[in-house]
Structures are given as C-alpha cells and as structure tokens.
C-alpha positions in Angstrom: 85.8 99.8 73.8 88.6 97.7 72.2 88.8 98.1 68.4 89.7 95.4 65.8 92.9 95.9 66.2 93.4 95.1 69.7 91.0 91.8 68.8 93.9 90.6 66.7 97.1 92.3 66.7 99.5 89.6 64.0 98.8 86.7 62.4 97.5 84.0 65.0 100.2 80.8 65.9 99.7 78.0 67.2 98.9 78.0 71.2 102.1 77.1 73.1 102.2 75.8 76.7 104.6 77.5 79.1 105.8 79.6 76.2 109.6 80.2 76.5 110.1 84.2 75.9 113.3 85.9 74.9 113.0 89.1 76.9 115.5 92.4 76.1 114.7 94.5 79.0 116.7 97.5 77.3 118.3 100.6 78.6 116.6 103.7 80.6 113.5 102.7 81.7 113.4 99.5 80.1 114.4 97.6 83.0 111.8 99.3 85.4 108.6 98.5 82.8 109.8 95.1 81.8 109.2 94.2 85.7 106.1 95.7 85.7 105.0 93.5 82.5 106.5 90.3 83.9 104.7 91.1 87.6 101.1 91.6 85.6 101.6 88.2 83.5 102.1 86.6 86.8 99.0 87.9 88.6 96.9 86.6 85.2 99.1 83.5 85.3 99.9 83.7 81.8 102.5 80.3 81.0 105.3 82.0 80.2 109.1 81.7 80.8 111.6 84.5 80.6 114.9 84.1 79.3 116.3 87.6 80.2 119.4 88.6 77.6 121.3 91.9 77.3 121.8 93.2 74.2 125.0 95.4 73.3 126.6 95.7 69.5 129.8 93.6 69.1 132.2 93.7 66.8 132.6 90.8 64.5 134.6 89.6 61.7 135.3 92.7 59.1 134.4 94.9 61.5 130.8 94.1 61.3 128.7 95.0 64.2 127.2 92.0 65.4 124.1 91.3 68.5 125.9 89.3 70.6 125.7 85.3 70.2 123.8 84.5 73.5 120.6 86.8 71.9 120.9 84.6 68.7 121.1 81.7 70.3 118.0 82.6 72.6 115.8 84.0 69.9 116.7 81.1 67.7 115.6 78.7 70.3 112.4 80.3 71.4 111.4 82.4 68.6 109.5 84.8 70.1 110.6 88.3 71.8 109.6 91.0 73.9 112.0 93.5 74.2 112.1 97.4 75.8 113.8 100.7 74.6 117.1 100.4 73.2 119.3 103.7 73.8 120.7 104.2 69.5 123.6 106.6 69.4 123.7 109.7 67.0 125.6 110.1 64.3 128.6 108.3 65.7 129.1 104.7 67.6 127.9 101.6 66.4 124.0 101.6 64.5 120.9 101.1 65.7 120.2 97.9 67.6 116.7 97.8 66.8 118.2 97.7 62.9 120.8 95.2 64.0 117.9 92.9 65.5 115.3 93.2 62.3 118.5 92.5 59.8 119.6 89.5 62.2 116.1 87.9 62.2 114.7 89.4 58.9 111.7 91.3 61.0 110.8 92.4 57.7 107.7 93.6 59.0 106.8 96.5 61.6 102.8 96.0 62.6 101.4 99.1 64.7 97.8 99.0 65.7 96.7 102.4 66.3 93.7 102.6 68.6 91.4 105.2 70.6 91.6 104.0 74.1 88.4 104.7 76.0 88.6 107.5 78.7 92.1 108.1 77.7 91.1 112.2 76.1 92.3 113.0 73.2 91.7 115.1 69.6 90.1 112.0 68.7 87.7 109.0 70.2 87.2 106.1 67.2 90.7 105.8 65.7 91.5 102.2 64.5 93.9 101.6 62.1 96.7 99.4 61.5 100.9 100.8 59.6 102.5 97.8 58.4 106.0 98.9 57.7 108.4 97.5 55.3 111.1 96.9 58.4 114.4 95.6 56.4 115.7 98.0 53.6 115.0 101.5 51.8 116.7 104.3 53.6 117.0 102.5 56.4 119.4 99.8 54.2 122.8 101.6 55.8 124.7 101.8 52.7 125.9 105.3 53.3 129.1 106.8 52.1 131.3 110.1 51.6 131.9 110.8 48.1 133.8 114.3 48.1 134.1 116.1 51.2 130.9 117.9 52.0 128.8 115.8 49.8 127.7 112.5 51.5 125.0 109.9 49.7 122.8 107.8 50.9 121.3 105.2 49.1 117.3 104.0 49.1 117.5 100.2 48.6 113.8 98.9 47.4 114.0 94.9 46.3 111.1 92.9 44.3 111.4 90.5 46.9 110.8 92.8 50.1 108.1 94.7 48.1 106.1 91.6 47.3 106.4 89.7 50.7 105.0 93.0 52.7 102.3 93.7 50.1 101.3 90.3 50.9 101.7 90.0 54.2 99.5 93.3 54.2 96.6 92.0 52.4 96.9 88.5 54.3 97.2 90.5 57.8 93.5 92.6 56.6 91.5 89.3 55.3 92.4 87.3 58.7 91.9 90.1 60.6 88.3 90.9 59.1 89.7 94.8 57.7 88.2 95.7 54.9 90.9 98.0 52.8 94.3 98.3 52.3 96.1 101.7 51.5 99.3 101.5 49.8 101.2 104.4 50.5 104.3 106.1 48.3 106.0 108.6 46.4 105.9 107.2 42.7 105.5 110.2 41.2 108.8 111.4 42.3 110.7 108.5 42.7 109.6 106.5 40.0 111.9 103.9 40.0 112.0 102.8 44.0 108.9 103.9 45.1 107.3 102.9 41.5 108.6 98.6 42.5 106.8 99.2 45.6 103.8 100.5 44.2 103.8 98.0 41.9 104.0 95.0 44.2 101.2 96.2 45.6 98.9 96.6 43.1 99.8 92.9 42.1 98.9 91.8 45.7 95.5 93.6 45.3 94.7 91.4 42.1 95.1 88.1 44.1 93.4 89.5 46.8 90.3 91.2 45.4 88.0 91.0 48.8 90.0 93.3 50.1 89.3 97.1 48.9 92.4 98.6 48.3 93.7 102.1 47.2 97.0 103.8 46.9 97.4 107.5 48.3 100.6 110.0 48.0 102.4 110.1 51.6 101.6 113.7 51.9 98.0 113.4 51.0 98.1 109.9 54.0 99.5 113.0 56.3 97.1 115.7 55.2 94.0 113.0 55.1 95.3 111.2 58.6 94.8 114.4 60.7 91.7 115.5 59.4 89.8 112.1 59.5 91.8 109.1 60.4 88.8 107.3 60.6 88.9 106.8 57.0 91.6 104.6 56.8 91.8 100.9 57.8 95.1 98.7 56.9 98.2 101.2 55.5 101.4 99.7 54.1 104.6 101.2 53.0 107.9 101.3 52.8 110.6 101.7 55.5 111.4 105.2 56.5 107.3 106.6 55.3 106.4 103.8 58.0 109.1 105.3 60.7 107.2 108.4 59.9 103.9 108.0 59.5 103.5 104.9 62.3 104.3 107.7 65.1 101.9 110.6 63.8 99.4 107.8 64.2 100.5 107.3 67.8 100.2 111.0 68.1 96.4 110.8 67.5 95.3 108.2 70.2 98.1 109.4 72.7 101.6 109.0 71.9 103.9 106.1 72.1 103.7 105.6 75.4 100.1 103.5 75.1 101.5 102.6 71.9 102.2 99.4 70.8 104.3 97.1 68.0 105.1 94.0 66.8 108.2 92.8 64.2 107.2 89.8 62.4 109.9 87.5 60.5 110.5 84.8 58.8 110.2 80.9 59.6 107.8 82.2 62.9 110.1 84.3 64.8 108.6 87.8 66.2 109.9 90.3 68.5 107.3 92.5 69.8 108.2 96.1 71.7 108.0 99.6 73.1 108.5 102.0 70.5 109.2 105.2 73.0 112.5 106.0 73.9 114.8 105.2 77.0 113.4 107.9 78.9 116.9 108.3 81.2 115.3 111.6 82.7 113.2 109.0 84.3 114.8 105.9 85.0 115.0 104.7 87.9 112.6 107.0 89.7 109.6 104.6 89.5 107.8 107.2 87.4 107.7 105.2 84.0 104.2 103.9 82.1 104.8 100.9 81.3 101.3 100.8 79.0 103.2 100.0 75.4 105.4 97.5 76.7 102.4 96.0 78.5 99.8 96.6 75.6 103.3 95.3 73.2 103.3 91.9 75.1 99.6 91.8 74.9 99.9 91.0 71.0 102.5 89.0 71.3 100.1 87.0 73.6 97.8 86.7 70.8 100.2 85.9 68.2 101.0 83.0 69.7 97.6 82.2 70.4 96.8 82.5 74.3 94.1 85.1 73.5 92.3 84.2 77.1 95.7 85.7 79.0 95.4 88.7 76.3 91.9 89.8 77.0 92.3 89.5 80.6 95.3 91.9 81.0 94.2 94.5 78.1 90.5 94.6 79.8 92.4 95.4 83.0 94.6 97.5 81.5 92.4 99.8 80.3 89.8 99.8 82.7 92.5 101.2 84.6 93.4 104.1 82.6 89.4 104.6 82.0 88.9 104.9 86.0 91.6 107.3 85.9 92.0 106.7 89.8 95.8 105.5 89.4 98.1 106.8 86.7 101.3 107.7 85.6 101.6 111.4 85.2 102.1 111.0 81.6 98.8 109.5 81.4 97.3 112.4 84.3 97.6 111.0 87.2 100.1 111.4 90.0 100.9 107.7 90.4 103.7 105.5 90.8 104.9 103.0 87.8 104.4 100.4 90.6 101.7 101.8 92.0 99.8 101.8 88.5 101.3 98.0 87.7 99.7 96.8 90.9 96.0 98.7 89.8 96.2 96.3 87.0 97.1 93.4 88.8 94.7 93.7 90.9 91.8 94.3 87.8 93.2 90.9 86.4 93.0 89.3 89.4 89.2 90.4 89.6 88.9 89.2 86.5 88.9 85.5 87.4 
C-alpha cells in the first residue's frame, strides 16, 4: 500500500505537455537503468522528451571545476532533470559532480521519501517518512585547506539564509503534503554556534507555521529513536552532512537505496531528481542492475510537475511487480534480468489502461 509519501513526493508544478527532460544517464550502471526508465515511460505513454547530456567536470577559469556548458544550457532551458549514478573520485581528482550540480543550480534541497514497500520483506512493514536535507553548504561547503603539515581543517559553513529557506521549505513541504510534524534535527549542544543558526531557523519557521506539530531531537537520539520505531517520525529536516547520514539509514530500513528514491529542488523551479546508489561497475553492463530508484526517482519528478495520472500508473505497476515477486532482480530476490524485470512492468502499465 503506497504511503503519503509516494502520494506526493515535492511540491506540485504546474502540468506540462510533452515535458522536455534533461536526462544524465551517469556512469556504471547508469546507462543500463536510464533505458529501462525511458522504455517504461513509453509503454505508459508519459509526454516526455529526453534531452540526453553527459556530464564530466571541466576546468574553467581559476581553475575552477566547472559541469560542462551543454548541461547548463539544457537544464536552464528545461528545468527539470533526471539523472543516474555519478562515479565521485576519492580523495584526489576533481569533486563530486553531484556537489558541482546542486552548487550550479542551487538544489538547496535533498527530499527523500522513505517508504515500506508492500511484499518487499524487511525489519520493518509501515515506514513513511520524509529527510529533507539542507543540500548546498555545511561540511559539504568545500572550503578545506592544509594548515601545518599533518593538520588539515575543514570548515562547517551554516548561513541564515540556507537555514531559513530549508526550514521553510520543510514546513511548506508537511502542510501541502497533509504531514503532520516536523522534526528538526541537530547538534546545538555541541556546536552551538552552527548548529545553534540552524536550530534557530527552525524554531522561527515553526511559529509561522503552527498547524504543523514540530519538535527538535539530538542526531544521535534521531539514530537511536529511528531504528527502534521509525514509525514515530513524519517530516525530518537538517543540515547537510546529518542529511547524507541519516537519509541512507532510512533507506536501510525499507530496503536500501536501490528502491530508494530522491529529488533536488532549487530555486526559480528547477529540480533534478535521481538514484542515490552508486555506479555499481561490478555490474554494469551485465543486464543485472534494478533499476527501481531511478524508476521510483522519475516517478516524483512525474508528480512534481504535475502528471500524477502517468505517476500512479508506473508506481502501481512497479510495485505490484516486486509484490508478485515472480520477476526480480537478484538484489530484490529474484533471479531476473534488468530487462527482463523492466519489461514485467511494462507490461503491468500497459494492463493498467
């Protein structure tokens, strides 16, 4: 049974008519499960048109790294995204693309509907909760530097401005999406200053918006509480790298990130919505990937823009294929093919009309 958040991923646009998409097909198995996704929106005939781009860090002026001009101009055009796995190199090479593409088009925040999917087993049947992630600064701001050998610092950037607009988005995300609380979740006792803004923000949010419960709870404690009854929580919000964090022990409890999915929302209506696994290169290439987050990924992004008949068709099929449990992907328990498992959901939607 599909669970509020599935109802209504994001914030509801305006309804587009053959929707031009900015599609990333990423690295690994990226290219293998954006296939599958575009094969299923043509069996439910959902209007959309690709516009497949490439993305690889450039260098630009200063030695900045840089998403090369063709995305910009694609995602400025169209404004909305779908993009797979990005392979990020550690500890050396250029930075994260995923951080290059929220700085570029101020995704400032990370939505993550976390939901129990029905025959899917796992340690736990009625989660359904939303992380909303601050997505553009704190630890994650880059400003990193050596100051003696041995000793490197790292700073933890936390702005009014990105601590108020993600408070609010929060609280604005729970009243149109009929939650009923919002947990605000930080360190202020320890970092007073940083985490203390944040915390602050919030509770200044919660006075404009007093339908909405709302309570503020330690990280730890959100960790401790989360895997002992995640039922008790509804909306959570926090900052950057607590989000990174705490979004993927969420996943953990309805399955992992493979039947996980996520959304980036920015400013003046752009959105790129994705898989949040990784590139899986064991696997690419042998027709053996799930495409389910991608799939489940571009199913918000379906509503967000406001074609919620094309969204209902392909997540009811979706998961009443995983619910048969007749033809899977082995990391779902079955012995199928990724094609073999795209085509069982074609073939739902189709049944569908």
């Amino acid at each position: 049974m599909a669970g509020k958040a599935w109802r209504s991923a994001v914030r509801t646009q305006k309804m587009y008519r053959n929707l031009s998409v900015t599609l990333i097909p990423g690295d690994g198995i990226g290219p293998e499960i954006s296939m599958a996704v575009m094969k299923i929106f043509d069996a439910a005939k959902a209007p959309i048109r690709w516009e497949e781009r490439n993305v690889t860090a450039i260098k630009g002026p200063g030695n900045r790294w840089l998403i090369p001009p063709e995305v910009k101009e694609s995602m400025d055009k169209n404004k909305i995204g779908l993009k797979g796995p990005l392979k990020t190199p550690v500890a050396e090479g250029h930075p994260s693309l995923n951080l290059l593409l929220r700085k570029t088009f101020d995704l400032y925040a990370n939505v993550r509907p976390c939901v129990s999917i029905d025959g899917y087993p796992t340690p736990y049947t009625d989660v359904d909760l939303v992380t909303i992630r601050e997505n553009t600064e704190g630890e994650y701001s880059g400003i990193e530097h050596v100051i003696v050998d041995g000793v490197v610092q790292s700073i933890k950037l936390i702005t009014e401005h990105a601590s108020q607009r993600i408070a609010e988005y929060a609280f604005q995300y729970a009243k149109q999406n009929r939650r009923s609380s919002v947990t605000a979740v930080h360190k202020a006792n320890i970092m007073r200053m940083s985490d203390g803004l944040f915390l602050r923000k919030c509770r200044q949010a919660a006075e404009k918006h007093r339908d909405v419960k709302f309570t503020e709870m330690y990280l730890d404690t959100v960790c401790l509480n989360m895997v002992q009854d995640p039922t008790q929580f509804d909306v959570l919000v926090m900052p950057n790298l607590y989000g990174d964090i705490l979004s993927d022990l969420c996943a953990g409890l309805v399955g992992g990130l493979g039947v996980t999915p996520s959304g980036n929302i920015g400013a003046n209506g752009v959105a790129i919505f994705e898989s949040v696994h990784g590139t899986a290169p064991d696997i690419a290439g042998r027709d053996a990937a799930n495409p389910t987050a991608l799939l489940l990924s571009a199913v918000m992004m379906l509503r967000h823009v406001g074609l919620q008949h094309h969204a209902e068709r392909i997540q009811t099929a979706c998961f009443r294929t995983v619910r048969d449990k007749k033809v899977l992907t082995r990391d779902l328990g079955g012995n199928s093919t990724c094609s073999e498992f795209t085509e069982a959901i074609c073939q739902r939607v189709q049944d569908l009309d």
